[in-house]
Backbone as JSON Lines, residues from 0, in Angstrom:
{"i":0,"aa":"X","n":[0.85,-1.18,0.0],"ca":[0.0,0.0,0.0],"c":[0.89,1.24,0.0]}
{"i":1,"aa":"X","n":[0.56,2.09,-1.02],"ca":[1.2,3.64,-0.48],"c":[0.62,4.48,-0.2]}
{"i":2,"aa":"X","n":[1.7,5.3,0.33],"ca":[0.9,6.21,1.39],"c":[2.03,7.83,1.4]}
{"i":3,"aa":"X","n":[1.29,8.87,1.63],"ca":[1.55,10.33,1.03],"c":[1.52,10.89,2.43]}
{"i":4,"aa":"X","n":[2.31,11.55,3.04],"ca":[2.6,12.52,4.13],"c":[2.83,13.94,3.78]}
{"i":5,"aa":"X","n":[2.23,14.82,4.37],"ca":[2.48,16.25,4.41],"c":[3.05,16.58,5.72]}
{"i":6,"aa":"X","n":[4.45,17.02,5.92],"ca":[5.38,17.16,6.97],"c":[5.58,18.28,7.66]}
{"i":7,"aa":"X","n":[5.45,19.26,8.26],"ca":[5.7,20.44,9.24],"c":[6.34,20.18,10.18]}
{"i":8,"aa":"X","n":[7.98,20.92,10.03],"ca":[8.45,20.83,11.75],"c":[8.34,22.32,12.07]}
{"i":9,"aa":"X","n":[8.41,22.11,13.27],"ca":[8.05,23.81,13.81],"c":[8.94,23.38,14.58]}
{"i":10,"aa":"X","n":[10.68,23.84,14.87],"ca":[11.45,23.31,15.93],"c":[11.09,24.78,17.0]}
{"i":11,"aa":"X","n":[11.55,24.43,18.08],"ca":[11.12,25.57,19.27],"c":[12.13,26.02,19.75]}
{"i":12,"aa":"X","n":[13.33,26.58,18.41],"ca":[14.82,26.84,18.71],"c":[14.97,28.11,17.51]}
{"i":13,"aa":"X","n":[16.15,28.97,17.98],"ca":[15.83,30.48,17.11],"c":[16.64,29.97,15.96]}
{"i":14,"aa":"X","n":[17.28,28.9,15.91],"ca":[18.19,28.52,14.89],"c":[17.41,27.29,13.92]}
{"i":15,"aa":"X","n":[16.02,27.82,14.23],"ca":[15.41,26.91,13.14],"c":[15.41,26.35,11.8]}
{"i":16,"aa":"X","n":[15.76,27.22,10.77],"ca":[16.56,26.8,9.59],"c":[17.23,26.04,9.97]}
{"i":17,"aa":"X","n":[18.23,26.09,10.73],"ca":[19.17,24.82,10.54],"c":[18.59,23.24,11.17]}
{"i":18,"aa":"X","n":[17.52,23.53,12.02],"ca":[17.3,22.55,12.28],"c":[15.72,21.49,11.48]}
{"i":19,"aa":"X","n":[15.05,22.52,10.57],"ca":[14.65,21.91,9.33],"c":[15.28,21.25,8.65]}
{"i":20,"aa":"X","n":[16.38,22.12,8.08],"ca":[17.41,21.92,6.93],"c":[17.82,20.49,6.61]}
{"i":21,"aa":"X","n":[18.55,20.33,8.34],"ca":[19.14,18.85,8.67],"c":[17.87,18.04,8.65]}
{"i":22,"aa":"X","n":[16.68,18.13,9.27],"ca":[15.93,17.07,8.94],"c":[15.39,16.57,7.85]}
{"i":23,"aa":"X","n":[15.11,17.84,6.57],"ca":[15.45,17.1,5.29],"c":[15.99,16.44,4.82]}
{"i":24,"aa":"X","n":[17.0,16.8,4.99],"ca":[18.5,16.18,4.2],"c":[18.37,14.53,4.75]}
{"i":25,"aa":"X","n":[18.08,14.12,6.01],"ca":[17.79,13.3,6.77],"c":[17.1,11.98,6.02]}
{"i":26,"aa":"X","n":[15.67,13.0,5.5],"ca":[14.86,12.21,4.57],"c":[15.3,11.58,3.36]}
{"i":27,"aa":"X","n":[16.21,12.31,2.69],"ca":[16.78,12.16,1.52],"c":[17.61,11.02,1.52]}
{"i":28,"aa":"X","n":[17.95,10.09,2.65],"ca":[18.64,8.98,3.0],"c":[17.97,7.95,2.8]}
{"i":29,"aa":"X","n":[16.23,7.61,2.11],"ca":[16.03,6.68,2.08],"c":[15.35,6.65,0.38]}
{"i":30,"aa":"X","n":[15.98,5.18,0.03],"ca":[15.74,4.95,-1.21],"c":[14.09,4.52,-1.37]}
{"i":31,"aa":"X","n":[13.78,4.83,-2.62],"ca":[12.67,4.77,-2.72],"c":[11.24,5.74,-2.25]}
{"i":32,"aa":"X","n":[11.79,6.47,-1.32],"ca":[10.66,7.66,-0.91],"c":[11.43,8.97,-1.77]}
{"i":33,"aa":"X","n":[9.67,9.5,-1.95],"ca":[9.99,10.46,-3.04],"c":[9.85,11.55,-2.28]}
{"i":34,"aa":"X","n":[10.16,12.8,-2.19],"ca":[10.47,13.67,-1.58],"c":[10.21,15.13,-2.0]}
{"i":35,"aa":"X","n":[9.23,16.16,-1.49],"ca":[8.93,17.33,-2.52],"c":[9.13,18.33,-1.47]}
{"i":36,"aa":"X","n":[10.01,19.56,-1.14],"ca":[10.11,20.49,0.02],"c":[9.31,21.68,-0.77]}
{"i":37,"aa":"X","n":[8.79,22.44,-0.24],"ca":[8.06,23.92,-0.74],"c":[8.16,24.63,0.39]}
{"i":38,"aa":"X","n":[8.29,26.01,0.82],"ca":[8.33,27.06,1.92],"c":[7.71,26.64,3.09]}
{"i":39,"aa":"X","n":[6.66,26.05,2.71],"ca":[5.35,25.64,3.8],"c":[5.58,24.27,4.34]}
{"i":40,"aa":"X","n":[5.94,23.28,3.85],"ca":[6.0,21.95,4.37],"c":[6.85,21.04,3.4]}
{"i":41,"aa":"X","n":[7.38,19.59,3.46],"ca":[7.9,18.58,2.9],"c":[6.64,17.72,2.82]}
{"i":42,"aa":"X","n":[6.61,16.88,1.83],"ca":[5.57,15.97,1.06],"c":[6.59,14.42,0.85]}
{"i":43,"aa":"X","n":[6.23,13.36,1.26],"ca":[6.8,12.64,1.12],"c":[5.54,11.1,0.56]}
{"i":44,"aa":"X","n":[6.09,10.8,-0.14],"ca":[5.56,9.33,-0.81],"c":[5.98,8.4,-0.8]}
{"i":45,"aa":"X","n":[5.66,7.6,-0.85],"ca":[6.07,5.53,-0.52],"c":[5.61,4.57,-0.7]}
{"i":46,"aa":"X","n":[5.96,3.34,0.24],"ca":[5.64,2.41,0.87],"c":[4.96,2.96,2.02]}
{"i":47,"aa":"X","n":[4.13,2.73,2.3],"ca":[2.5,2.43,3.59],"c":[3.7,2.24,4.89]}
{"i":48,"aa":"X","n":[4.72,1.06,4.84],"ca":[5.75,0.62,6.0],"c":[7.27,1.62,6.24]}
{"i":49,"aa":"X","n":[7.39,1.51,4.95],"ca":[8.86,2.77,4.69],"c":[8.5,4.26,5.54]}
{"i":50,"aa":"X","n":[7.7,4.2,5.06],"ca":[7.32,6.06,5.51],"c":[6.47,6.07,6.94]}
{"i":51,"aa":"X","n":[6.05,5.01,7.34],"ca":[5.66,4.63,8.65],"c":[7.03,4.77,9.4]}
{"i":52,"aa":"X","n":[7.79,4.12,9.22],"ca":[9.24,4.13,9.87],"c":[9.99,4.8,9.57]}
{"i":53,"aa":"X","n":[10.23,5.77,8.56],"ca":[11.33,6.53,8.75],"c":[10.66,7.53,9.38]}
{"i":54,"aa":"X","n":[9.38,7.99,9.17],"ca":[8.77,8.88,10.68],"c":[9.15,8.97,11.53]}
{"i":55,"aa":"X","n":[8.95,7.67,12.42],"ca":[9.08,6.71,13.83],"c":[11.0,7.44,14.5]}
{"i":56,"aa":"X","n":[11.72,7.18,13.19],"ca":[13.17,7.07,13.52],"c":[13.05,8.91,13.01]}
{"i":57,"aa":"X","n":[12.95,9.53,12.65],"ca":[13.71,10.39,12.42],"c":[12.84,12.01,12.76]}
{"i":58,"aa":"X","n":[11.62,11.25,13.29],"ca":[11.49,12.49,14.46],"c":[11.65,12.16,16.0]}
{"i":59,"aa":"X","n":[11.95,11.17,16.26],"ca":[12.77,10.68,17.15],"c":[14.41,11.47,17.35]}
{"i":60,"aa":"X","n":[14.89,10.99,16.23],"ca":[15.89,11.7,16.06],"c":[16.29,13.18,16.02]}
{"i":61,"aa":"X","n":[15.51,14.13,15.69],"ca":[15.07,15.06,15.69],"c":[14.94,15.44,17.11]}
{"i":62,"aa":"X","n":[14.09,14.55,17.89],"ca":[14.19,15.53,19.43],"c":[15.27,15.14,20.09]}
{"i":63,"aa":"X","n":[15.83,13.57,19.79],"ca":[16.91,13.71,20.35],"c":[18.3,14.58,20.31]}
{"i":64,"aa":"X","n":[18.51,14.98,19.27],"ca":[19.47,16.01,18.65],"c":[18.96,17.16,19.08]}
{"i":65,"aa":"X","n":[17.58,17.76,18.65],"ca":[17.56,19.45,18.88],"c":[16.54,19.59,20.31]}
{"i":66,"aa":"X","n":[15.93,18.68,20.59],"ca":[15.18,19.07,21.92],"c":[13.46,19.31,21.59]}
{"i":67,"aa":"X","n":[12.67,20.1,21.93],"ca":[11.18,20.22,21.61],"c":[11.1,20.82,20.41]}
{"i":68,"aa":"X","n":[10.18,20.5,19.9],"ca":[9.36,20.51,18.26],"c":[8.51,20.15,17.69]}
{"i":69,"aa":"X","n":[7.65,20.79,17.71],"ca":[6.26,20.39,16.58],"c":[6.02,19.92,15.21]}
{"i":70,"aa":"X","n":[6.18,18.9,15.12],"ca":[5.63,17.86,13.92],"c":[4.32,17.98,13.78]}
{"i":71,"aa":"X","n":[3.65,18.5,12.71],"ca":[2.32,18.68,11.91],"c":[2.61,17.33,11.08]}
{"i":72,"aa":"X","n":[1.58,16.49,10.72],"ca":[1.22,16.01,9.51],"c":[-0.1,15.24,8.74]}
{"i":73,"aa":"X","n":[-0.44,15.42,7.81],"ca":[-1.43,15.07,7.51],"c":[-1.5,13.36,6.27]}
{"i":74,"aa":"X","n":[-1.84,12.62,6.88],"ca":[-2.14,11.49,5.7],"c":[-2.47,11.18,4.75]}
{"i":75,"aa":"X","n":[-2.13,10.83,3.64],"ca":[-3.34,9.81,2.83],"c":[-2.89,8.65,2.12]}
{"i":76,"aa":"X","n":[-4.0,7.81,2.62],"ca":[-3.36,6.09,2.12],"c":[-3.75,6.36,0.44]}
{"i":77,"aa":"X","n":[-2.99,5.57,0.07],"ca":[-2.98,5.38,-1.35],"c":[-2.23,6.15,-1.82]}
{"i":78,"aa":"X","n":[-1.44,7.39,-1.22],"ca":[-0.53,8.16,-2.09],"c":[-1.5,9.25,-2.88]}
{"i":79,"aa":"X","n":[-0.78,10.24,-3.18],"ca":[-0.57,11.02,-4.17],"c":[0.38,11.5,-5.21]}
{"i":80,"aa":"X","n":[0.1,11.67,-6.64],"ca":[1.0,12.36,-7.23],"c":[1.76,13.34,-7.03]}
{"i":81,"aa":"X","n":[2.92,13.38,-6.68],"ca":[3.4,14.6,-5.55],"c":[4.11,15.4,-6.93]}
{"i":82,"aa":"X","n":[4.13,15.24,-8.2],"ca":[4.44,15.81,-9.27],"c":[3.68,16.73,-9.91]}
{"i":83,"aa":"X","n":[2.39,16.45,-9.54],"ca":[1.15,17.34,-9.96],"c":[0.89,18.76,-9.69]}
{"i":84,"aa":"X","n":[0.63,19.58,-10.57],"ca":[0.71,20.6,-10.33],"c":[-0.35,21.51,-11.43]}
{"i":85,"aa":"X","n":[-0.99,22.67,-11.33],"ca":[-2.07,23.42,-12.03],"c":[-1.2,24.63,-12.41]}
């Protein structure tokens, strides 16, 4: 099954850029998830299990490294075309 995430970190540190930045780059470590950043949020596509778990691990990771932070995200099973555009 795939499955489409819309990503928001809101870190609760004045050096926030950098601590987005790195958690992108983060994402970009796994093969097979597709990956779309825009001003407002990261969009990520997959595997239903892949993107279940690199969640799990890497906002984990995330507080362990920078401390408190707000993760927004919104679902949808089956994926979306994250290429699409009007």
């Amino acid at each position: 099954m795939q499955l489409s995430v819309e990503i928001s970190l809101y870190p609760l540190k004045d050096n926030y850029l950098e601590v987005i930045k790195w958690f992108i780059q983060r994402l970009d470590a796994y093969p097979g998830v597709q990956r779309l950043t825009n001003g407002m949020s990261t969009q990520l596509g997959g595997d239903y299990d892949t993107i279940m778990a690199l969640l799990a691990t890497e906002m984990k990771a995330a507080h362990a490294q920078w401390g408190k932070g707000v993760f927004v995200c919104k679902f949808i099973p089956g994926g979306v075309n994250l290429d699409h555009s009007e």
